[in-house]
N, C-alpha and C positions, 0 to 999 in steps of 0.2 A: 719532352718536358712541358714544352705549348700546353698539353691534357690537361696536366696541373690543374692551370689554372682557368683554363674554363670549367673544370669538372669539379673545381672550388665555388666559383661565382655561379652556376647552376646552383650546388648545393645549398650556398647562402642562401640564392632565392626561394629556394626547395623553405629553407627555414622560416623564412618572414611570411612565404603563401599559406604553408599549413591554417595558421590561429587565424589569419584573414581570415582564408576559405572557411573556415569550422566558425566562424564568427555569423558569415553570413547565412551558413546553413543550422544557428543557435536554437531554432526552435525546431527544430527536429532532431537537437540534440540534447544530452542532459550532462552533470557534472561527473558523472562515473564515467564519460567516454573523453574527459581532460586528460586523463591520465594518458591514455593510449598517444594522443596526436601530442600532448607537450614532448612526451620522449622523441617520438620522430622530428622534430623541431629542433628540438637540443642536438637532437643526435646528428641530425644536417649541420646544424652550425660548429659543431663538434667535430667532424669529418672535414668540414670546409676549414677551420684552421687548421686540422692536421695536416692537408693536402699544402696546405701554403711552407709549414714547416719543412715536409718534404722538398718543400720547390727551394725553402734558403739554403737545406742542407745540400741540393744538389751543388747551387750556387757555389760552395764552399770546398765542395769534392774535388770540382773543375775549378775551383779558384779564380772565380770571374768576379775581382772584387772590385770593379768598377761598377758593375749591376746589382752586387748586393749593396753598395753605400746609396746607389741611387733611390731603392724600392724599400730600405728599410725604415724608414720612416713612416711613408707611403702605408705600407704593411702595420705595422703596429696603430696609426689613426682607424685604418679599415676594421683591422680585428675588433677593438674595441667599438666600435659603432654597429660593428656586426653583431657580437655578445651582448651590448647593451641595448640593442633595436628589438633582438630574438627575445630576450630577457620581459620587455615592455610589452611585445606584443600577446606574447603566451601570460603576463597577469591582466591584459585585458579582457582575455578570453578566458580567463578563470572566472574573474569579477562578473563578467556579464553573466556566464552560464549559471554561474552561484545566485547572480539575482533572478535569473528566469527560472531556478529553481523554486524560490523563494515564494514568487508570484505562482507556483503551481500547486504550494501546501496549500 
């Protein structure tokens, strides 16, 4: 169950590199290729809360409810800062790509 959650925190970070990377690489990209990398993005961070849901409900199965009082919190601050980071990042890289489009009519 260790997998979890590395293979969560990989993912999250999977989702915050995407719109970086595609950020940096803006001028060799245009707005018709947002679509393709915001889905991989969402779909990381998507996956990265699924994997954590799995990991409470394991928590629940084996009824280890001294570790789920301690990480639930914890858990919910993360998700949301994860969903709202992912969220910020992929309309930055909207807005940019949208105005280097702009600058190219």
């Amino acid at each position: 169950m260790f997998l979890l959650n590395i293979t969560s925190l990989i993912l999250g970070l999977i989702a915050w590199f995407i719109p970086i990377l595609q950020r940096l690489r803006a001028k060799k990209q245009n707005l018709s290729s947002f679509g393709m990398y915001s889905i991989l993005s969402f779909g990381s961070c998507s996956l990265s809360l699924a994997l954590q849901y799995f990991y409470l409900a394991h928590l629940v199965e084996i009824q280890d409810w001294a570790a789920l009082m301690d990480i639930t919190n914890t858990l919910a601050y993360v998700a949301g800062l994860l969903a709202s980071v992912t969220i910020i990042l992929n309309l930055m890289l909207y807005l940019s790509l949208k105005q280097i489009s702009f600058k190219e009519i």
